[in-house]
N, C-alpha and C positions, 0 to 999 in steps of 0.2 A: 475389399478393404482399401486397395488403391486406390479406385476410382474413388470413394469416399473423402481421403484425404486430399487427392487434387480437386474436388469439389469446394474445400475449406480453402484453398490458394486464391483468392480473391485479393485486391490491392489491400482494400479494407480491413481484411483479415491477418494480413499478414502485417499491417502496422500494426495492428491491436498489439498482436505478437511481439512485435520488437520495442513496444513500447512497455509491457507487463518483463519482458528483459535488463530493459533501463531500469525499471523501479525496483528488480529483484535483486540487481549489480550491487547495493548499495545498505551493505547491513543496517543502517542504522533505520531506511526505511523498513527492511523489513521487521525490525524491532516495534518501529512506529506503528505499523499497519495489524500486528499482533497484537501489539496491546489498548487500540483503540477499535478493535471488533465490538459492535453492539454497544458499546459502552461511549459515554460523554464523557470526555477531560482536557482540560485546557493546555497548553503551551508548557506552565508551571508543576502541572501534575505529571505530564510525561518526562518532561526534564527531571524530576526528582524521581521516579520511578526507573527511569533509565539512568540515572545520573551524571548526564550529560549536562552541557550550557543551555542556556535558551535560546543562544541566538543559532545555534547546532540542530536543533530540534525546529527555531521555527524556520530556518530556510528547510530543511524537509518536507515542512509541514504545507510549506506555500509551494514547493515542485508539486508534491500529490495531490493539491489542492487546483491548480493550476491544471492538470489532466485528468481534472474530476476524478480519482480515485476516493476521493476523500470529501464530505460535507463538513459545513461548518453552520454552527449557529449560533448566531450574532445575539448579544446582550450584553451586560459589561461587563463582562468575558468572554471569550470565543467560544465555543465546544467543538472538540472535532470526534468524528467518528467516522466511521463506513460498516454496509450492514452484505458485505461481500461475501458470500459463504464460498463461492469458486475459489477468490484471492487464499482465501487460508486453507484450504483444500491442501490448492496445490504449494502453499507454503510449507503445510507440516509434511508431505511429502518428499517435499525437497529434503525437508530434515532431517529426516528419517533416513532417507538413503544417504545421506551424508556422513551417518552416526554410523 
């Protein structure tokens, strides 16, 4: 099992890590990243679903966007999604042992 995991210690890997860290620090992403699993909704629609501001939601929206967590599709409206099954995995997880 050791040597398994010191296999996964690679630089690469270990950003990945600290970077899935930063984005999970910060509830509102992961409010964001929950509620745009599989699903298309603008800026407008997570802001009122979370009831935050827009401008709250879209600098979020453009960090997770910015480290590809997150797609976006252009029209005139943006849609964002992500179709991450690991990311929610280990989000409700986290949950779970929280609770």
């Amino acid at each position: 099992m050791r040597k398994e995991v010191l296999s996964l210690l690679s630089d690469e890997n270990i950003k990945g890590v600290s970077q899935l860290c930063k984005v999970l620090t910060n509830p509102t992403r992961i409010k964001i990243l929950s509620l745009i699993y599989k699903k298309d909704l603008t800026v407008n629609q997570i802001s009122d679903r979370l009831k935050m501001s827009n401008s709250m939601v879209s600098n979020q929206i453009n960090y997770l966007k910015n480290i590809n967590y997150i797609e976006c599709k252009k029209g005139t409206e943006n849609f964002y999604r992500h179709d991450d099954e690991k990311l929610i995995v280990t989000i409700n997880r986290l949950l779970e042992q929280s609770c």
